[in-house]
C-alpha positions in Angstrom: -36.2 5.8 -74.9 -35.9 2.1 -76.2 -39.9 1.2 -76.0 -42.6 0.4 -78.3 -43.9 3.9 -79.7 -46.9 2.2 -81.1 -48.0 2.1 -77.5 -48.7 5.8 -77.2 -50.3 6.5 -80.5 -52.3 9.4 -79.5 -49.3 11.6 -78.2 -46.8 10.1 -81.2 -49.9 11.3 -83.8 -50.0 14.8 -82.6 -46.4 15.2 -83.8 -46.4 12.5 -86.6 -50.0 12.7 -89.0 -51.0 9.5 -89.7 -50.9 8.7 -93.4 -51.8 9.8 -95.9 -50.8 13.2 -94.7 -46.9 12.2 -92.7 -44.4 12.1 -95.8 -43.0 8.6 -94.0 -44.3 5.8 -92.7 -44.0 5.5 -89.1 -45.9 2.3 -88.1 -44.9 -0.9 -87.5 -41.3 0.0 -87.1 -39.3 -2.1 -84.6 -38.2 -0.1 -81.5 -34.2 0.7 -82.0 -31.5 0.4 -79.5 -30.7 3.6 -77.6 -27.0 2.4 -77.3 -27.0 2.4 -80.9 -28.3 6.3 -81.0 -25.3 7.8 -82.6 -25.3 5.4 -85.6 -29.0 6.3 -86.3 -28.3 9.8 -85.9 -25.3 9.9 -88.8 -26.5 6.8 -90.8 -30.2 6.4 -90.4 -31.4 9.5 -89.4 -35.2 8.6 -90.2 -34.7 6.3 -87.6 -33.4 8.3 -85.2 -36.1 11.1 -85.3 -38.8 8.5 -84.8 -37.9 7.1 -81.9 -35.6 9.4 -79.9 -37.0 13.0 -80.1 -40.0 12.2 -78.9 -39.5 12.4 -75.3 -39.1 15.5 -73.6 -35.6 15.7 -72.2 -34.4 19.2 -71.5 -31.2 18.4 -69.8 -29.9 16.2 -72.8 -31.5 19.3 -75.2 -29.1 21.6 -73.2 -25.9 19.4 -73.4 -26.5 19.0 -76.8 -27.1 22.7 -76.8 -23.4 23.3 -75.1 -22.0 21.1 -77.8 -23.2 22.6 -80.2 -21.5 26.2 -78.9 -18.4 24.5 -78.0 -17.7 23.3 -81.7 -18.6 26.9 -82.9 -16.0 28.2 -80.5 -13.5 25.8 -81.8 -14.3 26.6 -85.6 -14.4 30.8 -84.7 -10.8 30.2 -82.9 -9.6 28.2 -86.1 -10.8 30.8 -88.4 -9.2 33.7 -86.4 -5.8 31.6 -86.4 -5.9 31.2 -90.1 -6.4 34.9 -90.6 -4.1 36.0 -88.9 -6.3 37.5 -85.9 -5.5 35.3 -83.2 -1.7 33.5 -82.4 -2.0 29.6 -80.7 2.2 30.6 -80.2 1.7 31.2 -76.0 -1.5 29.3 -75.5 -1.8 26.1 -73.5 -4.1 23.7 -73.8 -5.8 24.8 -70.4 -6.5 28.0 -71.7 -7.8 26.8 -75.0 -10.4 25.1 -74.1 -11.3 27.1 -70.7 -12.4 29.5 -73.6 -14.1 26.5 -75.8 -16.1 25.3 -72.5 -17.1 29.1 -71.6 -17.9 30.0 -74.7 -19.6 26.9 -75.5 -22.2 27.9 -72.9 -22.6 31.6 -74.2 -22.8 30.1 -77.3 -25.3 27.1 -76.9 -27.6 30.1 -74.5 -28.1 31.4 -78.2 -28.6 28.5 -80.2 -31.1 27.3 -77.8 -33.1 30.6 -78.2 -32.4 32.3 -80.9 -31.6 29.7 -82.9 -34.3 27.3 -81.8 -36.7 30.6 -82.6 -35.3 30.8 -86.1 -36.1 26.9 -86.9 -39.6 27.3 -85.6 -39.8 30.2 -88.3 -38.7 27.9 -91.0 -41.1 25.5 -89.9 -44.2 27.4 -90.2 -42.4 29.1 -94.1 -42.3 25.0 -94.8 -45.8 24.7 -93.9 -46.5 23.3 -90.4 -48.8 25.2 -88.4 -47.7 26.2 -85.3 -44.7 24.0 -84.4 -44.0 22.4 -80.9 -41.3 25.1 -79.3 -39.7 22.0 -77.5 -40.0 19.3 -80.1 -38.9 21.6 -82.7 -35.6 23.0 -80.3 -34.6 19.0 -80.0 -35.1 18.3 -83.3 -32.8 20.8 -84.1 -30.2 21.0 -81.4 -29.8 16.9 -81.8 -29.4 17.0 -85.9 -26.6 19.6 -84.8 -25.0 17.3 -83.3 -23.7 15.4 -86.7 -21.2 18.8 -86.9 -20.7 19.4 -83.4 -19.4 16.0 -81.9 -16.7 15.5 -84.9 -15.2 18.8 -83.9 -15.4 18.3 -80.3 -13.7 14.2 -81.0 -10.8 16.2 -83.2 -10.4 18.5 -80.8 -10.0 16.3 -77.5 -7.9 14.0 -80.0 -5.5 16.5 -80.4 -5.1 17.8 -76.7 -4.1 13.9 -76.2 -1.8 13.8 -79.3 -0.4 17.3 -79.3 1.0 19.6 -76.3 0.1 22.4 -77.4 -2.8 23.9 -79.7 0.1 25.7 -81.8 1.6 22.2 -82.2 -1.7 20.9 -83.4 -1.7 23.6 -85.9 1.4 23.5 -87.2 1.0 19.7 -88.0 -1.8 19.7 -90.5 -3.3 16.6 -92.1 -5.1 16.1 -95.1 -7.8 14.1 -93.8 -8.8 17.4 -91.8 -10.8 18.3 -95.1 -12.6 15.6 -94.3 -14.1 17.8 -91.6 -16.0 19.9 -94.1 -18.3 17.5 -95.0 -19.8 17.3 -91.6 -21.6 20.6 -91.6 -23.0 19.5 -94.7 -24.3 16.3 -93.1 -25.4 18.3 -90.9 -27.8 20.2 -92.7 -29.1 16.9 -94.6 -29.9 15.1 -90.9 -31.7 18.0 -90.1 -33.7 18.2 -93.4 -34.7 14.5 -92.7 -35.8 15.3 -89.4 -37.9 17.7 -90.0 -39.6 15.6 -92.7 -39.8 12.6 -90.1 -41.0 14.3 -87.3 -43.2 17.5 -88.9 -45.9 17.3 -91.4 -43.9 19.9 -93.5 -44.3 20.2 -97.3 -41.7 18.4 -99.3 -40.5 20.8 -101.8 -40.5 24.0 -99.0 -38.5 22.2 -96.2 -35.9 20.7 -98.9 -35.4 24.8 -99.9 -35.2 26.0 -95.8 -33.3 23.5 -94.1 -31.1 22.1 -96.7 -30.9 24.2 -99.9 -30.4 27.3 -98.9 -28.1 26.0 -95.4 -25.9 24.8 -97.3 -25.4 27.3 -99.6 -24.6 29.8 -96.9 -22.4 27.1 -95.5 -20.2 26.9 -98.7 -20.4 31.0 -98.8 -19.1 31.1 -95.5 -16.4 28.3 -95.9 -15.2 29.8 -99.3 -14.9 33.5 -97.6 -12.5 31.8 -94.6 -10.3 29.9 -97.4 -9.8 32.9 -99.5 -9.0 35.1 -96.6 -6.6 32.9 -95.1 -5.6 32.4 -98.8 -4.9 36.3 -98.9 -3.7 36.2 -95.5 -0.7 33.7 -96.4 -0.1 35.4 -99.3 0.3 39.0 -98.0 2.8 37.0 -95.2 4.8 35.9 -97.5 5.2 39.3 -99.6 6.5 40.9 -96.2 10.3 41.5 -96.9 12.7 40.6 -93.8 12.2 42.9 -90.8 15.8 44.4 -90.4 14.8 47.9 -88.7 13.4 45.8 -85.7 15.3 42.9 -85.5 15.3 40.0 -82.6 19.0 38.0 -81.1 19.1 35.1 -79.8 22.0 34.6 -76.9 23.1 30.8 -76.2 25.9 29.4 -75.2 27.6 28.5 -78.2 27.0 31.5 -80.7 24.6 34.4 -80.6 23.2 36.2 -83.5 20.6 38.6 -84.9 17.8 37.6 -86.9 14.9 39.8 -88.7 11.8 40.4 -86.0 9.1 38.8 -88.1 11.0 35.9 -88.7 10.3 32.8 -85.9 13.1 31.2 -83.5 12.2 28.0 -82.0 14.7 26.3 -79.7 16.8 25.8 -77.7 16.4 22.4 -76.0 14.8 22.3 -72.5 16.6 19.2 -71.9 19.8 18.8 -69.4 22.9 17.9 -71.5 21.5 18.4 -74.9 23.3 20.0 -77.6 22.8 23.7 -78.5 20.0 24.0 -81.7 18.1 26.7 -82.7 16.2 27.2 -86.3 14.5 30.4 -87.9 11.9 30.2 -90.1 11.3 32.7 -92.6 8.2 34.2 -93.7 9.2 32.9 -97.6 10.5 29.2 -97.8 14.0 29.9 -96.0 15.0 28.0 -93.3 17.9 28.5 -90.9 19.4 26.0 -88.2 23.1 26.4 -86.0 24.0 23.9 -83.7 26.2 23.4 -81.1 27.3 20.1 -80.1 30.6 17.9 -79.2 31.7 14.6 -81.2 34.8 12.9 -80.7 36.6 11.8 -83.2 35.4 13.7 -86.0 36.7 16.7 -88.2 34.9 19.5 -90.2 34.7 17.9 -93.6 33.4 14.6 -91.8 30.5 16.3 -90.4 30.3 18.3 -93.6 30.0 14.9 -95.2 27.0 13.7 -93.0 24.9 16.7 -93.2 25.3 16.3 -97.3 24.1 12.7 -96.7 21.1 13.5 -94.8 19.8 16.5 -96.6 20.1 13.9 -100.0 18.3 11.6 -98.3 15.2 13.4 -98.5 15.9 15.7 -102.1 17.3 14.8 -105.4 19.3 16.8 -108.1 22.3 17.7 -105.3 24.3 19.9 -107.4 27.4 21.7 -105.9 28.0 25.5 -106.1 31.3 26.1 -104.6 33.1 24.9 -101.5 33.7 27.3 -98.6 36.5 27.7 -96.1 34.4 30.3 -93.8 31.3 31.7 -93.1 30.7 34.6 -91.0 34.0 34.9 -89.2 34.5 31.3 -88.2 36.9 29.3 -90.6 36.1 25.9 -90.9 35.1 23.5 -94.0 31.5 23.7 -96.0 29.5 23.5 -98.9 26.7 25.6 -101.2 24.6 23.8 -103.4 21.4 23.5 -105.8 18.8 20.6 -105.0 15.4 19.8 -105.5 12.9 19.6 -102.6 9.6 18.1 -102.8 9.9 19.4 -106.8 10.9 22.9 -106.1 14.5 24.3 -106.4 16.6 25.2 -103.2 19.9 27.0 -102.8 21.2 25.0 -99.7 24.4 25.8 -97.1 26.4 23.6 -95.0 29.4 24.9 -93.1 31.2 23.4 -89.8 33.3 25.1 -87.7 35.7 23.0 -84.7 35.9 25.2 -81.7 38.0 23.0 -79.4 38.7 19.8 -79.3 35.8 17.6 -80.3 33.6 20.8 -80.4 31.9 22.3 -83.0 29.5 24.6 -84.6 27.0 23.4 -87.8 24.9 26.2 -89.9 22.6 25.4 -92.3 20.3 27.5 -94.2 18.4 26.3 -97.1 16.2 28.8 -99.7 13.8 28.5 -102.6 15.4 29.7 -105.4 12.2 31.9 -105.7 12.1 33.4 -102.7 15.7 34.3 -102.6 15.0 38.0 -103.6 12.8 38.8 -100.5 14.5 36.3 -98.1 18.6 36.7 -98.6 18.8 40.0 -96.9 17.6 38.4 -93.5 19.7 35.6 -94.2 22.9 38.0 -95.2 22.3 40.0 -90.9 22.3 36.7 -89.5 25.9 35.9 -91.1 26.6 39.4 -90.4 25.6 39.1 -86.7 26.8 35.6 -85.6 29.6 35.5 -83.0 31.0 31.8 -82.1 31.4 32.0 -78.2 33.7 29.3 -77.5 
């Protein structure tokens, strides 16, 4: 692939008119380095269609083929996740991407036909008269490429990062925007491809392979955003599940909670104290604990939690004090803070079981959501037994 094109002119000039009739100038360009391929496909793209599409390769026109189905099986999963269709909760990482590597191969069978068809189409609407099937299947299935690999490189980043897909989900970045712009990119590379490699009219292959792509990509990206939009928003209007509800059974305390609400915890590890935390379909979280220190009392702990939780908001205002909660007696606090800007009604109580043993609640509440969210927190004080 690294070689001299000039010294094939008659097969390069089938594909590439000679001037005045190719819209760039292909002679007299020095030969590129093939280790450098993926730089001139995402930076220099003129570049990269001159020298490395050439050449039939069909087994690097399928892989790129499979890549390009493995990414749209990522971004399908991803959209049915943020709908609500689909649940990461159970799924390992083997199973995630057993179905991104099967269904990348279902997937890249139709890109490499049907979608290789439909760019052929566009071809001849842009006007080049009768396209190469293969030339114009690689020139689209390697501008492709500029989508597929970031996807596939976030991906495989994550399975080393994360342990689970639902983990990966649950801690979202802001620089995964940054991922939108690819598909865009996309569209441009190919644009420029076919321009480099096709003797296709300007004005028409501007309007087929990048106008009206990217339009129907920001359609299609606007439609996922406002469903998932809609989809966190109708979440969040669903009251507390109290017909159906869920218990948790531990060691130190067990208690009810509403069954659309989500329990995470206990510890797997040997040894490690008792903590489990719900979280609310509003902004409500929950968290007991059950753990040993020596030397300590009620109000001491009390103390430390107050610490901590100011760390991290301002405005602490207290409510009241309070000498029990549920039916453990012990030593606590409610109070008013700001969180990140937005008020929060927060809860601390400790209860000492036995010597150098205790319990810890929290629960903290936007002050906003405390209509739809206090009557699942009012079952779990209801329902919570101290064991020992």
């Amino acid at each position: 692939m690294n070689r001299d094109m000039s010294s094939e002119p008659t097969a390069f000039q089938n594909v590439i008119p000679a001037e005045p009739q190719s819209p760039f100038d292909t002679k007299n360009t020095p030969p590129p380095k093939a280790s450098l391929w993926l730089w001139y496909l995402f930076f220099r793209p003129k570049v990269f269609f001159q020298h490395f599409v050439i050449d039939s390769m069909p087994l690097l026109t399928a892989i790129c083929a499979w890549t390009y189905g493995m990414s749209t099986v990522i971004d399908r999963l991803a959209m049915k996740q943020m709908k609500g269709e689909l649940s990461f909760d159970n799924l390992n990482w083997a199973g995630y991407l057993g179905m991104v590597v099967l269904g990348g191969v279902l997937g890249g069978l139709v890109y490499y036909t049907i979608g290789g068809w439909w760019y052929r189409v566009r071809l001849g609407w842009s006007g080049v008269a009768k396209p190469d099937r293969k030339l114009a299947r690689r020139v689209y299935l390697y501008a492709s490429q500029v989508a597929a690999l970031p996807t596939l490189f976030q991906t495989f980043g994550e399975v080393l990062f994360y342990d689970s897909p639902h983990a990966a989900q649950q801690d979202t970045h802001v620089w995964l925007l940054a991922m939108l712009i690819f598909p865009f990119w996309a569209a441009w590379t190919s644009y420029r491809g076919v321009r480099t490699v096709f003797d296709a009219r300007r004005g028409a292959a501007l309007i087929w392979f990048f106008i009206l792509p990217t339009l129907v990509i920001a359609v299609v990206l606007g439609g996922i955003m406002a469903s998932a939009a809609a989809g966190v928003i109708g979440e969040f209007r669903k009251p507390p599940n109290l017909m159906q509800p869920a218990n948790y059974h531990g060691q130190s305390f067990t208690f009810g909670y509403p069954g659309n609400w989500q329990l995470e915890g206990p510890p797997t590890e040997e040894d490690a104290p008792e903590q489990v935390s719900i979280e609310s379909t509003q902004d409500a979280y929950f968290l007991a604990m059950g753990y040993a220190m020596p030397q300590s009392a009620p109000a001491d702990e009390v103390s430390n939690a107050i610490q901590a939780i100011q760390e991290v908001s301002t405005q602490w205002e207290q409510i009241r004090p309070l000498s029990q909660w549920a039916q453990m007696r012990g030593s606590g606090v409610e109070a008013k803070l700001l969180l990140k800007g937005q008020p929060f009604r927060c809860l601390i109580f400790v209860s000492q079981r036995n010597i150098d043993e205790y319990i810890q609640i929290r629960w903290i509440c936007r002050l906003d959501h405390e209509a739809i969210a206090t009557p699942g927190l009012v079952l779990i004080e209801k329902s919570f037994r101290a064991l020992r």
